[in-house]
C-alpha positions as CSV (number, residue, x, y, z in Angstrom):
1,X,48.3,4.5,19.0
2,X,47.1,8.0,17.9
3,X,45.7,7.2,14.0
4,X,42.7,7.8,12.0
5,X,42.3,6.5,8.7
6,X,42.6,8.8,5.4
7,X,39.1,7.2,4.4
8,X,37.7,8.9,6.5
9,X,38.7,12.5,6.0
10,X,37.8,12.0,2.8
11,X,33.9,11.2,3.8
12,X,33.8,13.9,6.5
13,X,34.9,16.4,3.9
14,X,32.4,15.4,1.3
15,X,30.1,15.4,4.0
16,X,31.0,18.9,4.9
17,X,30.8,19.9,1.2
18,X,27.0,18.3,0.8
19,X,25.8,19.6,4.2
20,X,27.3,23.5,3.5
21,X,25.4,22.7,0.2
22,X,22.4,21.7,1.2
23,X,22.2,24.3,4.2
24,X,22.9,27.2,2.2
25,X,19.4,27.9,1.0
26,X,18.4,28.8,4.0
27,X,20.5,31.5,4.3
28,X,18.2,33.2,1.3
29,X,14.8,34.6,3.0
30,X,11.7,33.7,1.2
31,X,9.7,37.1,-0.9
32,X,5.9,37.9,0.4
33,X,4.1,36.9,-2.3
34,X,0.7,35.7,-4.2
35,X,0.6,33.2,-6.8
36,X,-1.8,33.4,-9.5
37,X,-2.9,30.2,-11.2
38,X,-5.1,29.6,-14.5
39,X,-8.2,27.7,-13.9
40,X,-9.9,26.2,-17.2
41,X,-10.5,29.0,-19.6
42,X,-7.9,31.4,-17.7
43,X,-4.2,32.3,-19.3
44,X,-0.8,33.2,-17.6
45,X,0.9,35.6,-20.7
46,X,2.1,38.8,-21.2
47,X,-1.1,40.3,-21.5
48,X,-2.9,39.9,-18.0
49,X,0.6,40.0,-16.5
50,X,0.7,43.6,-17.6
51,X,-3.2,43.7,-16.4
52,X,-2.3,42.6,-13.4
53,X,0.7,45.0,-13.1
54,X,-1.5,47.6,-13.8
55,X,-4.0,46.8,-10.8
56,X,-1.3,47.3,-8.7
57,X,-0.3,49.8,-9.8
58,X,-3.4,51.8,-9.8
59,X,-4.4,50.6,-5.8
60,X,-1.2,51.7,-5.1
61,X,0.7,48.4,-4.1
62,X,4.8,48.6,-5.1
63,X,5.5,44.9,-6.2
64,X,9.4,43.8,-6.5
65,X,8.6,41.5,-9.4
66,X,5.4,40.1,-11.6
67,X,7.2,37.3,-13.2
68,X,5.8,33.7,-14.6
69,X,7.3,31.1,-12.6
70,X,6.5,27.5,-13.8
71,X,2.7,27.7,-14.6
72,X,1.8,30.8,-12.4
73,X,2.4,34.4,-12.2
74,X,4.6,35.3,-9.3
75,X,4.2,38.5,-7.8
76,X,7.0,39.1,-4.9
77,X,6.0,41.6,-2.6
78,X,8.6,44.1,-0.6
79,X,6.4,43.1,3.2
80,X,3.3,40.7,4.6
81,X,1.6,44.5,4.8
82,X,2.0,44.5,1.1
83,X,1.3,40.9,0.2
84,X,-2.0,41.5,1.9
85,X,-3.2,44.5,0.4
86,X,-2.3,43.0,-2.9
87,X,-4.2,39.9,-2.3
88,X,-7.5,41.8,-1.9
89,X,-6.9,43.9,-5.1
90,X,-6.2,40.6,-6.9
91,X,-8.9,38.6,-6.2
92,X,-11.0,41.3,-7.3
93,X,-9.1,42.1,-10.6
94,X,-8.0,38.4,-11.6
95,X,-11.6,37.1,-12.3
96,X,-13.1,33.8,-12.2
97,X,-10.9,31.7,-13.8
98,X,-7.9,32.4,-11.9
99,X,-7.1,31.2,-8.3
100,X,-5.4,33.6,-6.3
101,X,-3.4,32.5,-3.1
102,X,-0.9,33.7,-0.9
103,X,2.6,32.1,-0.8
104,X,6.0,32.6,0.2
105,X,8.3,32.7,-3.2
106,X,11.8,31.2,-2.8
107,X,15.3,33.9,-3.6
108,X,17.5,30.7,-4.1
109,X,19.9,31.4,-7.0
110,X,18.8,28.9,-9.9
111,X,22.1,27.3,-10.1
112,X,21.9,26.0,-6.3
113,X,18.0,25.1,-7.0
114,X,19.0,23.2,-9.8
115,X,21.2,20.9,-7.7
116,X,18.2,20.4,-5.4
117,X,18.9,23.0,-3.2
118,X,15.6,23.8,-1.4
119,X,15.2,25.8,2.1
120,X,13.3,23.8,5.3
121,X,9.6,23.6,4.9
122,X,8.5,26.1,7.7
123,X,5.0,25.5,9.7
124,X,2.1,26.9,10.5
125,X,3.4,28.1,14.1
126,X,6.5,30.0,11.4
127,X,4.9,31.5,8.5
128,X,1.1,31.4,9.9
129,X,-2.1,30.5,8.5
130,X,-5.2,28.5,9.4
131,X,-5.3,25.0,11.3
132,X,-8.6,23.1,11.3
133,X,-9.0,19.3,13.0
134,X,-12.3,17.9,11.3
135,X,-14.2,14.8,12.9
136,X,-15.5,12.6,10.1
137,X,-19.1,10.7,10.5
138,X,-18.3,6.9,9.8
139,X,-21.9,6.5,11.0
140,X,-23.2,8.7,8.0
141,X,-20.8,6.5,5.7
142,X,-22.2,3.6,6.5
143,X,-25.8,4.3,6.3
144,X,-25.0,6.4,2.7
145,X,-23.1,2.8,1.6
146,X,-26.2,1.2,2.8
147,X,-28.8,3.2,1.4
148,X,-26.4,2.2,-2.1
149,X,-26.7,-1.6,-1.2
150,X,-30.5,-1.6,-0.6
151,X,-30.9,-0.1,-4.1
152,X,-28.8,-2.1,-5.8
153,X,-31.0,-5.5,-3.9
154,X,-34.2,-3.6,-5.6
155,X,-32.6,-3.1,-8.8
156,X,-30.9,-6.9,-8.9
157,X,-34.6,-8.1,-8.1
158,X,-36.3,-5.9,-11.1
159,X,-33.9,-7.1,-14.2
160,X,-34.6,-11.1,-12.8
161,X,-38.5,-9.9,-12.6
162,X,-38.7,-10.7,-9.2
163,X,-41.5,-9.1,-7.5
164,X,-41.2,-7.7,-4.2
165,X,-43.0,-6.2,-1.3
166,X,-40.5,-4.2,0.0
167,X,-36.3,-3.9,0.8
168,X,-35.5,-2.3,4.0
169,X,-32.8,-2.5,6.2
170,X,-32.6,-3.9,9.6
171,X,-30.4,-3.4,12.6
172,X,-26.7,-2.7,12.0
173,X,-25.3,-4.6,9.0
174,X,-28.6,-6.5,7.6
175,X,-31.2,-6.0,4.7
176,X,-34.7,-7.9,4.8
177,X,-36.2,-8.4,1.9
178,X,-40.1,-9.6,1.5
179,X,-40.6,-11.1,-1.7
180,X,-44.2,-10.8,-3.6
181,X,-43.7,-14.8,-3.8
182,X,-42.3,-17.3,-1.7
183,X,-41.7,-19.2,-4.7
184,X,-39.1,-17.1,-6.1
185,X,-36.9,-16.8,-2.7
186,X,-34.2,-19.4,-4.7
187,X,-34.5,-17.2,-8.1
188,X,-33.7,-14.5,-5.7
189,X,-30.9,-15.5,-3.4
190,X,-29.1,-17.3,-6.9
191,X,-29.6,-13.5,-8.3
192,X,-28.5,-11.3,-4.9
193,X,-25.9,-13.9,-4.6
194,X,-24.6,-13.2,-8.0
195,X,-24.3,-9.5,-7.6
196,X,-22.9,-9.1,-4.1
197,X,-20.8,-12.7,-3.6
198,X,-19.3,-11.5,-0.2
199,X,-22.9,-10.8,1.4
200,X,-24.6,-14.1,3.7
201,X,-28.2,-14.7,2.6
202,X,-30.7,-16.5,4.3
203,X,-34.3,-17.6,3.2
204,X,-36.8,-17.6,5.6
205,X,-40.2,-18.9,3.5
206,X,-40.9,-15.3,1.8
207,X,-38.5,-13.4,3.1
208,X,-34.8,-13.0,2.5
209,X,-32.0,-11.7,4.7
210,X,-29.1,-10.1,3.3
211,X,-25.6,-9.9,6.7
212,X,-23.1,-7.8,5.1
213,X,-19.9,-9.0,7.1
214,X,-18.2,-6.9,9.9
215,X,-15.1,-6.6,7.5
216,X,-17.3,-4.6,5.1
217,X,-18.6,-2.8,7.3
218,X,-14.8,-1.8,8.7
219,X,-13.9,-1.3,5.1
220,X,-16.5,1.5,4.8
221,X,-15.5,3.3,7.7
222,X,-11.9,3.1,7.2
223,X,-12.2,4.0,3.4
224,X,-14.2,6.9,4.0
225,X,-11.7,8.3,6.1
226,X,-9.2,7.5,3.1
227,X,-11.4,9.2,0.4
228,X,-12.2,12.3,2.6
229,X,-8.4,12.9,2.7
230,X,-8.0,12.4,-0.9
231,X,-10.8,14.9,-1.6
232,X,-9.4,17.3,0.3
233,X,-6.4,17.3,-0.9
234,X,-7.7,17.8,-4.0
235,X,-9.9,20.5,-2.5
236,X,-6.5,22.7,-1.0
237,X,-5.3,22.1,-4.2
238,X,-8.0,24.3,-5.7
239,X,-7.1,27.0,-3.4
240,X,-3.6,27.0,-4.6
241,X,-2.3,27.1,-1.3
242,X,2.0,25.9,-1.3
243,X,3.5,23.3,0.9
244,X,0.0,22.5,3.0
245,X,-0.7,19.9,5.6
246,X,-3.4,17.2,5.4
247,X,-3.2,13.8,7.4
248,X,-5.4,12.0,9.6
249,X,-5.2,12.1,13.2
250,X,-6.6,8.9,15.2
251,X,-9.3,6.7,14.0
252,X,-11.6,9.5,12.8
253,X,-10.1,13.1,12.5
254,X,-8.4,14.5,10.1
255,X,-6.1,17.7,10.5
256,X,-5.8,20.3,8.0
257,X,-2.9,22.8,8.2
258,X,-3.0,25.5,5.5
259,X,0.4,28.0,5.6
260,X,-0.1,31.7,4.6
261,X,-4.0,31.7,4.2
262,X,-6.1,33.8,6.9
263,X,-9.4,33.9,4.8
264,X,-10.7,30.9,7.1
265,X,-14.1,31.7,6.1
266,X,-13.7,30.8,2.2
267,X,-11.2,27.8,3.8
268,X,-13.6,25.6,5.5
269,X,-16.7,26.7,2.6
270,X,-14.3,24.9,0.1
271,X,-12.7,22.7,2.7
272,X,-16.3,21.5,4.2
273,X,-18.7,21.7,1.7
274,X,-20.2,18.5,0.6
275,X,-22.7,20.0,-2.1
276,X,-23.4,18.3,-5.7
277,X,-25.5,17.7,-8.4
278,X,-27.7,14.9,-8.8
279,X,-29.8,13.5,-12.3
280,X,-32.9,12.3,-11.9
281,X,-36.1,11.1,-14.0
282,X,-39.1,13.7,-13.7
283,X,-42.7,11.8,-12.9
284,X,-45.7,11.9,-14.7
285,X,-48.5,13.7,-12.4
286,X,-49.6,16.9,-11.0
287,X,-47.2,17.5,-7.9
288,X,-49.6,20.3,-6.8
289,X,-52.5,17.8,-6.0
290,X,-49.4,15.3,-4.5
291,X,-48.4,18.2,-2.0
292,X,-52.2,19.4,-1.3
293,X,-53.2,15.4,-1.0
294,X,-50.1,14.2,0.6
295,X,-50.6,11.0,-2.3
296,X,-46.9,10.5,-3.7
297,X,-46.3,7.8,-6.3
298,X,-44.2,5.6,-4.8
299,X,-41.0,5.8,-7.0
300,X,-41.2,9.7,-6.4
301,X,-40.4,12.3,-4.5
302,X,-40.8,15.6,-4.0
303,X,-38.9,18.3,-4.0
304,X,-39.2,22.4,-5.0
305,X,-37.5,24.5,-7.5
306,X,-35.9,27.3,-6.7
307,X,-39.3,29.5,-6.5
308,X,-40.8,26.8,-4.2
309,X,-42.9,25.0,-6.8
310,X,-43.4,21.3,-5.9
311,X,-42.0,18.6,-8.6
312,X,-42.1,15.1,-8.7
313,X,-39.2,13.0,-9.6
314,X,-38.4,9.7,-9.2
315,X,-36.0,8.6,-6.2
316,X,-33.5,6.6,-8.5
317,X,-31.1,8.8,-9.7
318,X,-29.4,8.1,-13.1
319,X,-25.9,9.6,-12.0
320,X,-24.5,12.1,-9.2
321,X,-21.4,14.0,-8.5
322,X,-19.7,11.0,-7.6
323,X,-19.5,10.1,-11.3
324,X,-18.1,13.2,-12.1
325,X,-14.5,13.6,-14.0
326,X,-14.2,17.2,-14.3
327,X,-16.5,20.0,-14.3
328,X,-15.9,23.8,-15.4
329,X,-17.8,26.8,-15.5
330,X,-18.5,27.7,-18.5
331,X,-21.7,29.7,-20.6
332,X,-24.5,28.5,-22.4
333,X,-25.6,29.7,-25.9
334,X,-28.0,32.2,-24.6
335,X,-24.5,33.7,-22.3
336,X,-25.5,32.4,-19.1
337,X,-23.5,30.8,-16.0
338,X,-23.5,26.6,-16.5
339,X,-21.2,24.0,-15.7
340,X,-20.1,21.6,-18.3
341,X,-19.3,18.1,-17.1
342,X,-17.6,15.3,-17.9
343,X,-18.5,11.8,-16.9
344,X,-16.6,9.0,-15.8
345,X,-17.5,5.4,-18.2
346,X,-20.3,3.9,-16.1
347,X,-21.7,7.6,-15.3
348,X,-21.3,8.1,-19.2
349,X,-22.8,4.8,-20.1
350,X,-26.1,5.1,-17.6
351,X,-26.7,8.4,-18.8
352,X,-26.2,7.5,-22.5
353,X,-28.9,4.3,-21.4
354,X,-31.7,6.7,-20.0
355,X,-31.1,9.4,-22.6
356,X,-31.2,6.6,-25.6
357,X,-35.0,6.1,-24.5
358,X,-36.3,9.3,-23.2
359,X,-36.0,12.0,-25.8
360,X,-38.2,14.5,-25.2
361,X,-39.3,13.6,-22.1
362,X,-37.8,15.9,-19.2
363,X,-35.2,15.9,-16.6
364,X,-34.3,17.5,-13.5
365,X,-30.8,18.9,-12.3
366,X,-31.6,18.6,-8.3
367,X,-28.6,20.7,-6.3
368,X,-27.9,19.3,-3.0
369,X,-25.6,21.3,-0.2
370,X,-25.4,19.7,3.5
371,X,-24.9,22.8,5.4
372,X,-23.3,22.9,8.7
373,X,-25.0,25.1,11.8
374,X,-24.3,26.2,15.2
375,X,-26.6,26.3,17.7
376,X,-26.4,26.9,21.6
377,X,-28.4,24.6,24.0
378,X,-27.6,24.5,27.9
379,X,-24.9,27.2,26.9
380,X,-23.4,24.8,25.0
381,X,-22.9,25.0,21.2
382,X,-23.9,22.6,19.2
383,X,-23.2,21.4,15.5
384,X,-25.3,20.5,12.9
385,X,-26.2,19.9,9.3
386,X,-29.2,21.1,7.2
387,X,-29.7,19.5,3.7
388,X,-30.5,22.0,1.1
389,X,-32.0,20.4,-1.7
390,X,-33.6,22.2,-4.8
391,X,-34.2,22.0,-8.3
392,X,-32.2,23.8,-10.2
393,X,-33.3,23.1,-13.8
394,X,-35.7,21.0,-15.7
395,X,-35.6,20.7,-19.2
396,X,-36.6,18.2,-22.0
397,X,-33.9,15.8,-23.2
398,X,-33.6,16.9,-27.1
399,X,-31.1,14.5,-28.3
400,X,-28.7,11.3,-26.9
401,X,-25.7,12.2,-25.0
402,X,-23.7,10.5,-22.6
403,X,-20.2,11.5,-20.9
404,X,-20.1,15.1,-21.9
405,X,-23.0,17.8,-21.4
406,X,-24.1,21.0,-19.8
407,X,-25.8,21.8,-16.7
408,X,-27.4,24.9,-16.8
409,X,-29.7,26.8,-14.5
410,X,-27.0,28.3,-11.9
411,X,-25.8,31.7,-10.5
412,X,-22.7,32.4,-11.7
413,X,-21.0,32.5,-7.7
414,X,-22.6,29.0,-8.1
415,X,-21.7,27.8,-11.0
416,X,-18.0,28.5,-9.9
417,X,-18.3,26.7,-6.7
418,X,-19.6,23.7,-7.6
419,X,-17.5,23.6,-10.9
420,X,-14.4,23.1,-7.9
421,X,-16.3,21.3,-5.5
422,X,-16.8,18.3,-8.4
423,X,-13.4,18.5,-10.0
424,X,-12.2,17.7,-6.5
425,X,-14.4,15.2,-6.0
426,X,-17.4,14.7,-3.0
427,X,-16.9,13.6,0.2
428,X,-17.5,9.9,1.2
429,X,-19.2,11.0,4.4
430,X,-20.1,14.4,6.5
431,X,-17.2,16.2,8.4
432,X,-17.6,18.8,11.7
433,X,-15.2,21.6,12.3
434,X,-13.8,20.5,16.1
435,X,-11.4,22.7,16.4
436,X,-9.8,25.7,14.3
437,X,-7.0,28.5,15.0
438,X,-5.3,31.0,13.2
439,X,-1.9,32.1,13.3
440,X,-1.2,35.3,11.5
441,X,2.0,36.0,9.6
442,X,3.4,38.6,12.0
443,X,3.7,36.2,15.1
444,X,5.2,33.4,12.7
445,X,7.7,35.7,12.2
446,X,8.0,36.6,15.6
447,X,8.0,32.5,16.6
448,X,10.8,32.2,14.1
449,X,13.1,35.2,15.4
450,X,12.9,34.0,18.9
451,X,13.6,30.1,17.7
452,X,16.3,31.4,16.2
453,X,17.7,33.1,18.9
454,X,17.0,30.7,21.3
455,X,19.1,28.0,19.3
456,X,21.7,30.6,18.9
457,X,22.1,31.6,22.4
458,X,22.4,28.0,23.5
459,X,24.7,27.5,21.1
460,X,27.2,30.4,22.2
461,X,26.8,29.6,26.0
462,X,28.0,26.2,25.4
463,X,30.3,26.9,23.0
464,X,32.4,29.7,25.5
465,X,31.8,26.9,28.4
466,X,33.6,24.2,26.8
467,X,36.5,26.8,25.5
468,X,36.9,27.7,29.0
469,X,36.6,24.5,31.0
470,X,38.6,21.7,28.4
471,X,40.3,24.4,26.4
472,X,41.8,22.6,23.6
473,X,39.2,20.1,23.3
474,X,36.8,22.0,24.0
475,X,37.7,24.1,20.7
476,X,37.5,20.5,19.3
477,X,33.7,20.0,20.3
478,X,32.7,23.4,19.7
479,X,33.9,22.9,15.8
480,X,32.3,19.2,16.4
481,X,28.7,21.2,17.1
482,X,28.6,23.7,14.4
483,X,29.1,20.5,12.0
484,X,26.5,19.1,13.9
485,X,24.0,21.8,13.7
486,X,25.5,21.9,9.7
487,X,24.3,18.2,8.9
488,X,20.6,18.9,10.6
489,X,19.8,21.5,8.9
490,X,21.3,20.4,5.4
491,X,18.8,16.3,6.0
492,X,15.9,18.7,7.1
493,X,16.3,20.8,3.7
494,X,17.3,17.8,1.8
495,X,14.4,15.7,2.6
496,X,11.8,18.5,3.1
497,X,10.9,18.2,6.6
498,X,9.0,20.2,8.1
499,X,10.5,23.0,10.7
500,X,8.0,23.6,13.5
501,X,8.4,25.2,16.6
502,X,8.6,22.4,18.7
503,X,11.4,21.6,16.4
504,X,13.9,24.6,17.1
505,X,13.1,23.0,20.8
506,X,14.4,19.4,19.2
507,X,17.4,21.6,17.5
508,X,17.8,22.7,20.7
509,X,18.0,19.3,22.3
510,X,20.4,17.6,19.5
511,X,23.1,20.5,20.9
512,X,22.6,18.8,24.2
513,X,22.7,15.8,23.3
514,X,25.9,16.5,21.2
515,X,27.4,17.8,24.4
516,X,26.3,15.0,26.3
517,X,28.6,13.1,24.0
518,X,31.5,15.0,23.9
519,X,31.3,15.7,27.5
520,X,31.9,11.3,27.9
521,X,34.7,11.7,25.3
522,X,36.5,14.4,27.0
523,X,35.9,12.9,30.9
524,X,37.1,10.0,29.3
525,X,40.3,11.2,28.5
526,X,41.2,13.1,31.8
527,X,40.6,10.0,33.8
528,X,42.8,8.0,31.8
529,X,45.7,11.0,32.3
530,X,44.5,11.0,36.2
531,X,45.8,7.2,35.9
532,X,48.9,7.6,34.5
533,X,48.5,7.1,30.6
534,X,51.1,8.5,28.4
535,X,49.0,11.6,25.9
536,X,48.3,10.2,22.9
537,X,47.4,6.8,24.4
538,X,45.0,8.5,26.7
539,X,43.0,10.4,23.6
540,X,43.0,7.2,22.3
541,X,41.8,5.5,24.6
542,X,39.5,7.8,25.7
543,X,37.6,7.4,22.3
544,X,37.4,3.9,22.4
545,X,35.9,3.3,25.4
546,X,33.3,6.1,25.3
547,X,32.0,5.3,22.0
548,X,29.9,2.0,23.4
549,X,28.6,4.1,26.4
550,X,27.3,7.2,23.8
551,X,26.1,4.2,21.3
552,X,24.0,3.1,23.9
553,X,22.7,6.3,25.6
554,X,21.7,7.3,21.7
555,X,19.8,4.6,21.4
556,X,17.5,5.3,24.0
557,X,17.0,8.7,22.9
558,X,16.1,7.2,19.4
559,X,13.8,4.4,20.5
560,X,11.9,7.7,22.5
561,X,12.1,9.4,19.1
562,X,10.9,6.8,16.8
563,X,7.5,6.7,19.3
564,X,6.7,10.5,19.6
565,X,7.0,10.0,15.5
566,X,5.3,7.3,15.1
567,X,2.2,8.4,17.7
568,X,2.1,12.0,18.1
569,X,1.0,14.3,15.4
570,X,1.5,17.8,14.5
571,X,4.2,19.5,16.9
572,X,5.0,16.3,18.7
573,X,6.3,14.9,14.9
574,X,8.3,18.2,14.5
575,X,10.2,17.7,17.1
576,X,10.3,14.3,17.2
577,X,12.0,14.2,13.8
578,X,14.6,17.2,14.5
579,X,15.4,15.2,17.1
580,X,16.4,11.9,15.7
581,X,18.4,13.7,13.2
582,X,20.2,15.5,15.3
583,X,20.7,12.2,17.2
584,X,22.5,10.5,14.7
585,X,24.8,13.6,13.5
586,X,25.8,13.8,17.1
587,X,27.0,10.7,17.1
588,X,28.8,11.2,13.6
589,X,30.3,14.4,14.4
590,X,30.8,13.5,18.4
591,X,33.0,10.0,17.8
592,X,34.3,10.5,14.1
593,X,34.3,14.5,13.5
594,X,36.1,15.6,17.2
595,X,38.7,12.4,16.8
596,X,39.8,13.3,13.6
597,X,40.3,16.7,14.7
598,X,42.4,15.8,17.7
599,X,44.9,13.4,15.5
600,X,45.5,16.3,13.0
601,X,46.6,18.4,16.3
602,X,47.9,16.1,18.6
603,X,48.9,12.8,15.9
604,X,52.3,14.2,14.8
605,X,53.7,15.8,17.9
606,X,56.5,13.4,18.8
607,X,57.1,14.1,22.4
608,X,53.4,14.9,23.2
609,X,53.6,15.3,27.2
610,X,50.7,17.0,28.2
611,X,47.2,17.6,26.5
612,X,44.9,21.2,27.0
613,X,42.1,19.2,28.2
């Protein structure tokens, strides 16, 4: 007849009790603030917080707090009008070895963020900040790996002391190589062979040709893509931004979502720049007769220093940015800008190898910045790159080093850029802006005040609908959505999921969806009264044969879920993923919440004749 098992009472009220939990975080609105951070050679203590109190003070700017949180200084600001006027005075006050950003600071009582509680993740379209969707050149990967390959054949060929004509690389995904020799084309294929297994060679009298196989060539592409998001990453995380977005998008975009910054400018000069340093051997001979002559040795090149003098050096470099472990700004002992670096073992060991036997001889510092440009043509704009490449310092090696040293020679605006730019690492090939948008911090908070309402309206329409039109149980499903709107937004705080705007839409949706449910339930019932059923077998009854029907409607709705997950991106994920939540809490609290409700009205009346339905 009419039962429902104690059991369960006992796991909807604990899951009552975790989802009030959980949900109540969000009840505490989030301060206005900037977070300071320490950079190498910068300290969060009492002292610069009362310097940075002090700058405030003095511009003006009324703060609610300046308190250390974790391993950055906190200040909470009363407004967004306030959080950016203090932003500017920071950044000017906090110097260069403090990163300054702009963040939201959680009010959740420590007790309730000790047991994990944690608001929802708002984004971009709720708090605002910058989006940027960047198109990465495989192409450029490719030939950058390649140009690495055809050096490494050259080098392979020199420590066997087989002389060569030249190493150049044909077509798509081959390297020709004529040998000095025909006789050695076996010494040399046994040596190639050795160093690059994976590679097919083929020996055609004096002349050798290196395939490297389409799955390498894949493997470049698709692990460019993979270091450029790790490098960026690594990148945001220099710019201190809190809770930002960075995932790839297709087979060769990645999307960048930053929450709370609007300085897009110094975004995409950190977020794009692909500049580093580079170590290479300076050659013997007069570079003014080279440029005047136009004779180069053929192991150099030339480049200019920064007051446009030629200078030889050779085209092998003994290590680059790529090399790099860390790198901060630091002085030199005459009190100028430098950078002192740290390399990683092989970096370390090859410039431990060329130091070892060239004291006193000199070497150059070359930095290299691909800069991207815009220029119209038809009336169309169109994006480009120029290489800037210049000598930033030549000097005589005095002594043997290896993985730690100084670079020297830089501006002190560059010296701090590029210090970031190689802790985070360089990218593995060139990226273009494609698109970009900001979304300032007013209209987030508009977005959010109308999602809000929007979800509350529906909520109250459909809640006075069903009290009017199945009066009893239609107070049963209204108490049946509030727990189901509970248990949402408790998983999306639990888990960290993002809330979007698209997502109040999903929230929205999972309402519907939980009428849709309780609608069945409740029909259900009437047309089992229509036919004659005494009460309490009719409720019964009515649960039981509705629950395959909403099984199996939900399912649909997931399967649709699970693919605008799976395939969309950015909004389409957001909703996509309030949606399936809300699709399986609808079915908790439709078939398991609204029937234990009904037996604790209707279980125990003996002489039940009629039901408010």
């Amino acid at each position: 007849m009419l039962e429902f098992p104690r059991w369960k009472y006992f796991l909807i009220l604990i899951v009552l009790a975790v989802s009030t939990l959980y949900a109540l975080p969000n009840i505490y609105q989030k301060d206005p603030s900037v977070q300071i951070t320490a950079n190498r050679g910068g300290q969060i203590d009492d002292a610069f917080k009362t310097q940075i109190a002090g700058a405030l003070s003095e511009a003006g700017v009324t703060a609610k707090s300046v308190e250390k949180e974790g391993e950055s200084l906190i200040v909470r600001l009363p407004s967004l009008d306030a959080q950016s006027r203090a932003n500017d005075v920071l950044r000017e006050n906090a110097g260069e070895n403090y990163t300054v950003a702009l963040n939201l600071a959680s009010t959740v009582p420590d007790w309730l963020a000790n047991l994990g509680g944690k608001p929802m993740v708002l984004g971009l379209d709720l708090v605002g900040g910058v989006h940027f969707a960047l198109q990465v050149d495989q192409k450029a990967a490719v030939d950058k790996r390649f140009e690495a390959f055809t050096e490494d054949v050259r080098t392979t060929l020199r420590d066997n002391r087989v002389s060569y004509r030249s190493v150049e690389r044909r077509g798509q995904n081959d390297i020709q190589v004529a040998l000095a020799n025909a006789a050695d084309a076996d010494k040399a294929r046994i040596a190639l062979a050795k160093s690059q297994p994976t590679f097919t060679y083929s020996v055609n009298g004096d002349r050798i040709s290196i395939s490297v196989p389409q799955a390498e060539m894949s493997q470049i592409a698709s692990g460019a893509i993979e270091q450029n998001l790790t490098t960026l990453r690594n990148r945001v995380n220099e710019l201190g931004v809190a809770e930002p977005i960075i995932q790839r998008q297709g087979e060769d975009r990645i999307v960048v979502e930053l929450p709370g910054v609007q300085d897009t400018a110094e975004a995409k000069r950190m977020i794009g720049a692909t500049a580093t340093l580079e170590y290479r051997a300076v050659v013997d001979g007069n570079a003014e007769d080279a440029v005047s002559t136009g004779r180069i040795p053929p192991e150099a090149k030339l480049y200019r220093d920064r007051a446009g003098r030629p200078v030889l050096l050779n085209k092998r470099t003994i290590v680059t940015g790529d090399q790099m472990v860390s790198a901060t700004t630091s002085t030199d002992q005459n009190g100028m800008p430098a950078v002192s670096v740290k390399l990683n073992s092989v970096g370390g060991q090859r410039m431990f190898d060329f130091t070892s036997g060239n004291v006193g001889k000199p070497m150059a510092v070359v930095y290299t910045e691909r800069i991207p440009q815009v220029t119209m043509v038809n009336g169309k704009e169109e994006r480009s790159f120029r290489v800037k490449e210049e000598v930033i310092s030549v000097a005589n090696i005095n002594g043997v080093f290896g993985k730690e040293f100084q670079t020297t020679g830089l501006e002190k605006t560059e010296a701090d850029s590029l210090s970031k730019l190689l802790r985070a690492g360089s990218l593995a090939a060139p990226m273009d802006f494609v698109e970009e948008y900001v979304i300032g911090p007013s209209l987030g908070k508009e977005n959010v005040d109308r999602g809000v309402k929007a979800v509350v309206f529906s909520f109250v329409f459909t809640l006075v609908f069903f009290t009017v039109y199945y009066r009893m149980f239609g107070a049963i499903t209204s108490v049946a959505l509030l727990f189901n709107l509970l248990i949402v937004v408790a998983v999306m705080s639990m888990f960290g999921a993002t809330m979007t705007l698209p997502g109040f839409a999903g929230l929205a949706l999972s309402v519907g969806l939980s009428v849709d449910a309780n609608v069945l339930i409740n029909e259900r019932i009437r047309e089992e009264l229509r036919l004659g059923m005494p009460a309490k077998a009719a409720i019964a009854a009515g649960y039981e044969k509705a629950s395959g029907t909403i099984l199996d409607a939900n399912l649909t709705g997931l399967i649709v879920g699970v693919a605008l997950y799976a395939f969309g991106t950015g909004p389409l994920k957001g909703f996509a993923l309030t949606m399936i939540i809300g699709i399986f809490a609808s079915m908790f609290t439709a078939i398991t919440v609204s029937r234990a409700l009904a037996v604790l009205i209707y279980g125990r009346r003996k002489k039940l004749q009629t039901v408010a339905i």
